[in-house]
N, C-alpha and C positions, 0 to 999 in steps of 0.2 A: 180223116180230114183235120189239118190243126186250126186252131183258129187265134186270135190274137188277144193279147189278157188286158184287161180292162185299167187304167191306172189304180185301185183299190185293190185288186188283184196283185197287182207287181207289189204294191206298199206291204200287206197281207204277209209275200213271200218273203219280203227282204226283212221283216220284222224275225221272222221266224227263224231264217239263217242267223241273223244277231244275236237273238237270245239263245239259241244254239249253243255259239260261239263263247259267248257269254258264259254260260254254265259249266261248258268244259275249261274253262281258263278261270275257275272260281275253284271247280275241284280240282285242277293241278295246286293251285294255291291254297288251297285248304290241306292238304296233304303234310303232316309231319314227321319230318326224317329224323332218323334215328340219328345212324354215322353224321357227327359233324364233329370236327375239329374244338370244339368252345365248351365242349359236354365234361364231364367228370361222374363217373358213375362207385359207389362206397359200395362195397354187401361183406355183411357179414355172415361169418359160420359160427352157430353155437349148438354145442355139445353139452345135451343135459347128462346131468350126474344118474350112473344108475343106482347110488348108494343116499341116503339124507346127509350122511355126513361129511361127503364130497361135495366140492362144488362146479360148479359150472365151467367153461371153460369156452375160449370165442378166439378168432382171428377176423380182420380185420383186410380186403384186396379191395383198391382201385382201379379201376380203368380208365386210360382217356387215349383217344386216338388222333393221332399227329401224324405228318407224311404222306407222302406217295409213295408208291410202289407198280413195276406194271411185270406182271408174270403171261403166259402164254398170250400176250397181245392184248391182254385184259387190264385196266387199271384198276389198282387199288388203293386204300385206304391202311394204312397202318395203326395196330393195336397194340397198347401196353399196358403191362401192369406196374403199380409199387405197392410197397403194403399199406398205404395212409394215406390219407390226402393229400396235397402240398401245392400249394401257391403256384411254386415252380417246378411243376411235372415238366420235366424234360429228360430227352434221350439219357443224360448220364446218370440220373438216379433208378430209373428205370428199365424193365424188361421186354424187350420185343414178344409179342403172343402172340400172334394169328395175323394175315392179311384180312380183312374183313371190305365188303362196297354196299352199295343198296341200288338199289335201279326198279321204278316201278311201284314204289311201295312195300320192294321186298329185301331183306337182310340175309347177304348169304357170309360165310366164314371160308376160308381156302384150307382144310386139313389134306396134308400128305397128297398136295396136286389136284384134290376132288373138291367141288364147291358141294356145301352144304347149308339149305337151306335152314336159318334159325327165324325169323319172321315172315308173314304174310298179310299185311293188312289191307290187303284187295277181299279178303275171305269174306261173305255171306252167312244168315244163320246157319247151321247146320252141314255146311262147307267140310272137306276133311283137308289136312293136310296133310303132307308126309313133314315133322320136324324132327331135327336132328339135334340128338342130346348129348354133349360131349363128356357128360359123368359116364352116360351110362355107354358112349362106343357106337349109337347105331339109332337108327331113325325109327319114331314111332310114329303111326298113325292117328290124329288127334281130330277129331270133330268139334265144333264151333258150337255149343250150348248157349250161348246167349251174348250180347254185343249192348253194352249200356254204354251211356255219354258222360262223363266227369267233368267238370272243371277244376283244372287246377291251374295255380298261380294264372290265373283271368285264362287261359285256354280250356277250350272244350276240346275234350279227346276222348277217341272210342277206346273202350275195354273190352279184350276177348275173352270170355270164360268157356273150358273146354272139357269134355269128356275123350276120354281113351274108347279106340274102335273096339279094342283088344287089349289083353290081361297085360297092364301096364304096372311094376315093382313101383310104384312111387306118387309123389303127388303133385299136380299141375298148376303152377300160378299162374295170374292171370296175367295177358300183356297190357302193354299201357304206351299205349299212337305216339308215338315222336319222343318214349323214355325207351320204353325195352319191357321187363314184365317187373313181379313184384319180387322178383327171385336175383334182378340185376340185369347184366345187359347180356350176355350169352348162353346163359340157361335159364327155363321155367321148369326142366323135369328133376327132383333128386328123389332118393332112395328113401321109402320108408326107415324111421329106425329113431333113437334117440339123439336127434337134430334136427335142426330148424335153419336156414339160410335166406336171410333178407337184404329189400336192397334197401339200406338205411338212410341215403340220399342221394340224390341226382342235382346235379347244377349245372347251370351254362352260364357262363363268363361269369364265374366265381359266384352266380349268385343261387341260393338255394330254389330249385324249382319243385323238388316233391321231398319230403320224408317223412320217416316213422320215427326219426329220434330228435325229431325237432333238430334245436344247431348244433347237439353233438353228431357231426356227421362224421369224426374221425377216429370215433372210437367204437368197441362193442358193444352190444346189447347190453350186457349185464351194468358194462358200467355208465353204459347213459342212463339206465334206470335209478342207478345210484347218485350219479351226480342232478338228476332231474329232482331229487328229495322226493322218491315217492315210494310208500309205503309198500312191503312187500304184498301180494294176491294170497291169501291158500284158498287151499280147495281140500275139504275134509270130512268126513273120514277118508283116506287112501290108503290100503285096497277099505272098500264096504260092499256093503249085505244091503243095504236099504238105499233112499236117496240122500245125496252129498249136498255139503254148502259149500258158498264161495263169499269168502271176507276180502271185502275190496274196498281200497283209499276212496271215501268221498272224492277226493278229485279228478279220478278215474271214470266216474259216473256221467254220463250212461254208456256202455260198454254192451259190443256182443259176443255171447258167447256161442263157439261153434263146439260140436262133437264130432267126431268120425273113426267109423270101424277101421277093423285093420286092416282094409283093401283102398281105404280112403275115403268111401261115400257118406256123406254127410246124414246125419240122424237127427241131428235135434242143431237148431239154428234159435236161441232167447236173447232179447233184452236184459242186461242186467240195471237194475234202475236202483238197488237199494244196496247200502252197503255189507248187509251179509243176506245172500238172496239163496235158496232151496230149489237143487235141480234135480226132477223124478228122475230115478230109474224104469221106469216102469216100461213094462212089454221091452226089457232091454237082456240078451243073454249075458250069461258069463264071459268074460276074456277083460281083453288090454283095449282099451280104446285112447285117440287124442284128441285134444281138445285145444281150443286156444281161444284168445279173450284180446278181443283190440277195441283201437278205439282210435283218432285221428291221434298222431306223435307216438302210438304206444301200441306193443303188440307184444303178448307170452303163449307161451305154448307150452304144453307135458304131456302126459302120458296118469290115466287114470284106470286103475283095476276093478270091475265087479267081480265080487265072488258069491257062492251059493249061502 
């Protein structure tokens, strides 16, 4: 038997459909896309020395994506690289790379006719996905260990940080909602080994929205360190038998430092708060472990030896 709603009733319902409405047109709008035409993405690659007497060594690739393009009925976005930043990124100084689009929250790349997913930020905690690593040729399974909120330059954006389902060669950075990850804008997976690959800045309409090397955003690690005037890090004794210390520039302070074994799992996560601070070994076996030491504008990394 139906019967007829009451005027409080109908006000009840139609409040309800609004706010409804409402929240789903707040999260389409809260949502920050990657692929946009106005973006500029820097990362660099640095190759530590395996020798002390050697030095370091870095390159320096841009991305920015300009264009259209429509393949099997699908539109895209076009990707390019240069080696540096430049004002005037356009077709003739630069390299066609990838078709790339986003739809949904998600970032896919066009390799050899196959779309491959490289972001997902619909994901959930503990969420897996399939992503697809163009270092490494082929898609790894990655689950969703934890989902924090940043703000940067006045936006709040979610971060994914992720474990591997499965014996994964490398190590995972995290992504970062409407830039890409901390690794640049097409990859978060590369290979254990003696380097390091950051993304040194990101901007939209020339102006700087996230980095690590503050405004040198067009050059290497090594030498924004140097051009920033700050004092070199050690970390010593290397290799040692007991625990190590780490001397670091007062203006560095306060700084964290991370450890991890050779399969990448994190071991020891400090504060460094003093400028020559003492980090145990203890309950730690023999081998090669890395470590690295950041801090907002600034990020080192190497590679430390215990021996018996």
């Amino acid at each position: 038997m139906s019967r007829t709603l009451i005027p409080h009733e109908i006000r009840t319902i139609i409040f309800i459909l609004i706010f409804a409405n409402i929240s789903v047109i707040t999260s389409a709008q809260d949502a920050l896309p990657i692929v946009k035409e106005n973006a500029i993405w820097n990362v660099s690659n640095v190759n530590f020395a395996l020798n002390p007497w050697d030095d370091d060594t870095f390159s320096t690739t841009s991305y920015r994506i300009f264009g259209d393009t429509v393949i099997n009925l699908t539109e895209y976005k076009k990707l390019w690289t240069v080696n540096c930043f430049d004002d005037y990124f356009i077709e003739e100084n630069s390299e066609f790379y990838l078709p790339i689009r986003e739809s949904e929250q998600k970032v896919y790349l066009l390799i050899d006719g196959d779309e491959k997913c490289i972001y997902d930020f619909t994901l959930g905690l503990n969420d897996t996905v399939e992503h697809y690593s163009l270092y490494f040729g082929q898609s790894f399974e990655l689950i969703v260990e934890s989902i924090d909120t940043v703000i940067i330059n006045d936006v709040s954006r979610k971060v994914y940080s992720f474990t591997a389902s499965s014996s994964l060669p490398g190590w995972i950075k995290p992504w970062i909602e409407g830039i890409g990850s901390e690794a640049g804008l097409i990859e978060c997976i590369y290979p254990y080994g003696n380097f390091e690959v950051y993304l040194n800045c990101y901007k939209e309409d020339n102006e700087i929205v996230y980095s690590l090397m503050g405004d040198n955003c067009c050059i290497g690690l090594i030498n924004a360190l140097n051009n920033n005037n700050v004092g070199n890090i050690d970390l010593f004794p290397n290799p040692t038998s007991t625990d190590f210390y780490i001397d670091i520039p007062i203006e560095l302070l306060p700084a964290d430092f991370h450890l991890y074994s050779a399969d990448g799992k994190l071991l020891l996560k400090e504060e460094i708060n003093q400028t020559r601070q003492q980090i145990s070994t203890e309950n730690l076996p023999p081998g090669t472990y890395s470590y690295s030491i950041k801090r907002t504008n600034y990020c080192e990394s190497g590679k430390i030896i215990l021996i018996q």
